[in-house]
C-alpha positions in Angstrom: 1.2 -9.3 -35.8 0.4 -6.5 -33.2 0.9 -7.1 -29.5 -1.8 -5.8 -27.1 -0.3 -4.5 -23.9 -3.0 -4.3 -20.7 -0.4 -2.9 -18.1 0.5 0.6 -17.1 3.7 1.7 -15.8 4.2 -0.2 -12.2 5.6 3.7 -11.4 2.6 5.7 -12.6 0.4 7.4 -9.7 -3.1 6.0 -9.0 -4.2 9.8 -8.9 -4.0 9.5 -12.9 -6.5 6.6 -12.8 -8.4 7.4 -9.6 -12.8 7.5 -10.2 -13.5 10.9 -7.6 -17.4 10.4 -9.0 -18.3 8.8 -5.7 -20.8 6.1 -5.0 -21.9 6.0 -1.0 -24.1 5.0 0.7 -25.0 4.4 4.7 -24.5 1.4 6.3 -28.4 1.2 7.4 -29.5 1.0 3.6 -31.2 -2.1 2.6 -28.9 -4.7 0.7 -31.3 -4.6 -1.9 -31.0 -0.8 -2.4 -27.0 -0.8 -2.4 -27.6 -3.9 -5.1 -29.6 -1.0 -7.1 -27.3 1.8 -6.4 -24.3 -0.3 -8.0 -26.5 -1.7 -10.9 -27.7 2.0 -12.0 -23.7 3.3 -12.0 -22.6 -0.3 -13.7 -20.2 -0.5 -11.1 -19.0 -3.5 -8.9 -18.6 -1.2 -5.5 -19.9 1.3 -3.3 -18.3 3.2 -0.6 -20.2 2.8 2.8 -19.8 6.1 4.7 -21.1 7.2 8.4 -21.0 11.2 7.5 -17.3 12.0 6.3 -15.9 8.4 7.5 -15.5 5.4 5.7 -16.6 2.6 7.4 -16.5 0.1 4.8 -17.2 -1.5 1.6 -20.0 -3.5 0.0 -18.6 -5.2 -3.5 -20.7 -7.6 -6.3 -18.9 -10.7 -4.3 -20.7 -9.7 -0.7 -24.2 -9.4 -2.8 -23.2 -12.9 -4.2 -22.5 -14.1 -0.9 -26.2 -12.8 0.4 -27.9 -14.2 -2.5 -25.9 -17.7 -1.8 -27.4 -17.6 1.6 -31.0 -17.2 0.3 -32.1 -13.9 0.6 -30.6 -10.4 -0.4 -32.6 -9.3 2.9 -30.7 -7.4 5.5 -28.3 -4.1 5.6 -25.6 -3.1 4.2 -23.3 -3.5 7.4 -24.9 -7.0 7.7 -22.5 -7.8 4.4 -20.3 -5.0 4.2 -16.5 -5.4 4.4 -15.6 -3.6 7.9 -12.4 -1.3 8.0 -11.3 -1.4 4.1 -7.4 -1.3 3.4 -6.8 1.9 1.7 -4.5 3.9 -0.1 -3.3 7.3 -0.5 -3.7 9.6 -4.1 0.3 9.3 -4.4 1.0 5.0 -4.4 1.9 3.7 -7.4 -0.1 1.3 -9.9 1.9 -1.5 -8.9 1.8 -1.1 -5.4 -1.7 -0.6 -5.9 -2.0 -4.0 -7.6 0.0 -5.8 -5.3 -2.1 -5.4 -2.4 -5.0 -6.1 -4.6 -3.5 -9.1 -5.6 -2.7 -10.0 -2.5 -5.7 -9.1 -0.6 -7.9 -10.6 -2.8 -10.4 -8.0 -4.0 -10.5 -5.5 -6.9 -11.4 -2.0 -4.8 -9.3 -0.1 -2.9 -10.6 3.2 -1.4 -8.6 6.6 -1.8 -8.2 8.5 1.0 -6.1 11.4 1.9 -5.7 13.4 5.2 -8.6 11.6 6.5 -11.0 12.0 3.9 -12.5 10.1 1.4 -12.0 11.3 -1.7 -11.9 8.7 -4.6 -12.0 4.5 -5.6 -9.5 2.7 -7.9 -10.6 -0.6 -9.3 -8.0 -3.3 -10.9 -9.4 -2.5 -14.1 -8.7 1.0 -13.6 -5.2 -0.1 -13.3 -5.0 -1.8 -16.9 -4.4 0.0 -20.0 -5.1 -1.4 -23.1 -3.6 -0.3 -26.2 -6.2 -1.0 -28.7 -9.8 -1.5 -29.0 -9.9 -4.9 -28.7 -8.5 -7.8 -30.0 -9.4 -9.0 -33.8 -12.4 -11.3 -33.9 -13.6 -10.3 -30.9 
């Protein structure tokens, strides 16, 4: 019998796992567009940005949240998360995790000196060791 293994090394830098392809978008956009932007990159967040400056976060769950409401009508910083905890290139996985945990979301937002430069999702921060389990 083969054990699968889904973490990384608590000690190991986000900066090895770190996505620098950035998705962004204004806070002015339509929800519906951000909704798009996320479906055509098959990812569950996108970086909301006021020229260099993060301003906050729009995630599957605040889409969800619109669509519970009724309508996916409205902007981005209608739904957006303000003010995003981040982290830097150098914390480690498990302090990474831990505020995720935590906090209660699966994004964090990379920045260093100021600037934006990469995402880390809690699947980024799992590892798994082989394809995928048998019979699956």
């Amino acid at each position: 019998m083969t054990s699968t293994s889904y973490a990384r090394s608590p000690d190991e830098l986000v900066r090895s796992v770190m996505n620098s392809r950035l998705l962004t978008i204004g806070p002015d956009a339509s929800l519906t567009e951000a909704a798009h932007e996320m479906a055509d990159r098959r990812v569950g967040a996108i970086l909301v940005t006021e020229g260099d400056d993060l301003v906050g976060i729009l995630t599957e769950r605040d889409v969800l949240r619109a669509v519970g409401r009724g309508s996916i009508e409205g902007t981005v910083r209608d739904w957006m998360t303000r003010g995003p905890d981040t982290i830097s290139s150098a914390t480690t996985i498990g302090e990474a995790a831990g505020l995720m945990v935590h906090g209660g979301y699966r994004h964090l937002p990379i920045v260093e000196g100021g600037r934006l430069v990469g995402i880390v999702s809690i699947r980024d921060l799992i590892q798994l060791h082989h394809e995928a389990p048998s019979g699956v």
